[in-house]
Steps between C-alpha positions, in 0.01 A plus 500: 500500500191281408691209700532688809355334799635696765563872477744477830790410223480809315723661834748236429549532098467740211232424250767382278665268700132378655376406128758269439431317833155469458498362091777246659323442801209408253654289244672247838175519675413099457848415353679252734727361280926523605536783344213690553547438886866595468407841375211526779810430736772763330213737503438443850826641577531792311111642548622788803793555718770805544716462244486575091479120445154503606193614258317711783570833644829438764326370814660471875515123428405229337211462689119575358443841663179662546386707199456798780871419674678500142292828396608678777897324496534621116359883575753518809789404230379654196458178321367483152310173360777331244409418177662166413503218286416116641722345261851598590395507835400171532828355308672710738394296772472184332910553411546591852324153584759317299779658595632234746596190398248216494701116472320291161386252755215764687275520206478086477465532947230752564161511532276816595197494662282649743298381831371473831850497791238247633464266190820493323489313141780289552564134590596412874877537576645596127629893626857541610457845615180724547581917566224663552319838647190513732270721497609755808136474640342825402774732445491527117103482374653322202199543225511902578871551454423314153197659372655607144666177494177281522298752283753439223425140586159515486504344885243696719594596794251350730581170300865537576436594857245199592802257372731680744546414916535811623449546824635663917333230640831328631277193600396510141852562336636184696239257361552623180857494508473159678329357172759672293758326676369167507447508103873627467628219719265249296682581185871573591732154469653388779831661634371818322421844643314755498524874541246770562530857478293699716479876680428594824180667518415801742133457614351887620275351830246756616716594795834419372715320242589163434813318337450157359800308408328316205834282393435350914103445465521310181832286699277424749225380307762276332684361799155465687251320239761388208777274463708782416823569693528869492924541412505905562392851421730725314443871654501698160562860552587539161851641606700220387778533745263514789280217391489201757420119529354418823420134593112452562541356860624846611240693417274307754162585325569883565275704264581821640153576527569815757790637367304809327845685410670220291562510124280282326728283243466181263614154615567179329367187697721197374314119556638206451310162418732203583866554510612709202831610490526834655778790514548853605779600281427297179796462251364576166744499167384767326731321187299279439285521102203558734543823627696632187308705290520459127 
């Protein structure tokens, strides 16, 4: 245990299992080549969660619990700490990661990188399509739920969180998001679109609560100081037969704001820059060598 740096992992793994993280952890720690960031990344997903897949004692979720929450979640279930092996673990995932079918042509097309929604590394107008996720103000505290995460990544926290726009100020939120937007419209071709995915978020007021229709706040922002034209927001209730479009101009700006009882769901805000061409009920040939597998 001579690498140990915090003693808060010993709830989630047997000594075993914890050795082997912490030599590997050690031997990646300034390796950024491909493949060395690769393995950061399979690790990443296999480090804790509820199933035997993962190297930590099963957790609720995939989340970074407290080290008190999980202590007291594994005595109410009479969990024992695994001892398991990194290796077939992380081939495990890293098959599962293969497993659907990538065409020849995306490994000559991508690039990965990582930056500010405000200062996007590509040239003006070369995106067809940008899908995204907002932040949903300060619903998730983002560097908390990932604590084991960025200590496998050698990220502090407090760096992670000063890089992050997290925030209830809805005054705040809208700036930021009016930024983002601007940026995304900068880069997107024209006749292109793009699509943001974003929850409602259920503010607790000191005398009552609050529903924010996020999907509608971010619309506004584009209609109001963009050149976007917002197209629609698709309710997404996650029950596909009950999922609805529902054209922009009828929601009227309508956050909901006082409707304490209703269920908070996601939404996806669809923009258009220029004219693309746009359709509810796409046609898509599912014979084509594209979408086979091999």
């Amino acid at each position: 245990m001579r690498l140990l740096d915090n003693d808060d992992l010993q709830v989630f793994y047997s000594d075993y299992t914890l050795d082997q993280i912490l030599r590997l952890r050690e031997v990646l720690y300034d390796d950024d080549s491909p493949k060395a960031m690769y393995l950061k990344a399979v690790m990443c997903g296999i480090l804790h969660g509820p199933s035997q897949m993962f190297l930590s004692l099963q957790t609720k979720d995939t989340y970074s619990g407290t080290a008190n929450y999980v202590r007291e979640y594994a005595e109410e279930h009479d969990l024992e700490l695994p001892e398991r092996d990194i290796r077939p673990k992380a081939i495990q995932k890293h098959e599962l990661a293969q497993e659907d079918f990538i065409p020849p042509w995306v490994n000559s097309q991508t690039k990965i990188t990582q930056s500010n929604a405000t200062d996007l590394p590509f040239e003006s107008e070369t995106a067809d399509l940008i899908v995204t996720s907002p932040p949903y103000m300060q619903t998730l505290n983002y560097d908390w739920n990932n604590w084991i995460r960025l200590w496998w990544l050698n990220t502090p926290r407090e760096d992670e969180r000063d890089n992050l726009v997290s925030t209830q100020d809805t005054d705040k939120y809208r700036e930021f998001m009016r930024e983002c937007l601007w940026e995304m419209y900068n880069v997107l071709a024209p006749d292109s679109v793009a699509v943001l995915i974003v929850g409602d978020v259920r503010k607790h007021l000191s005398n009552r609560k609050q529903i924010l229709n996020t999907a509608a706040i971010i619309a506004e922002e584009a209609q109001q100081y963009t050149d976007f034209d917002v197209h629609g927001i698709i309710d997404d209730a996650y029950d596909v037969d009950n999922r609805s479009y529902v054209v922009f101009n009828r929601l009227k700006y309508d956050h909901d704001e006082d409707d304490e009882e209703r269920e908070t769901i996601d939404r996806c805000l669809i923009l258009k820059k220029g004219s693309p061409e746009m359709s509810t009920e796409p046609e898509i040939d599912w014979e084509k060598e594209l979408y086979k597998s091999a």
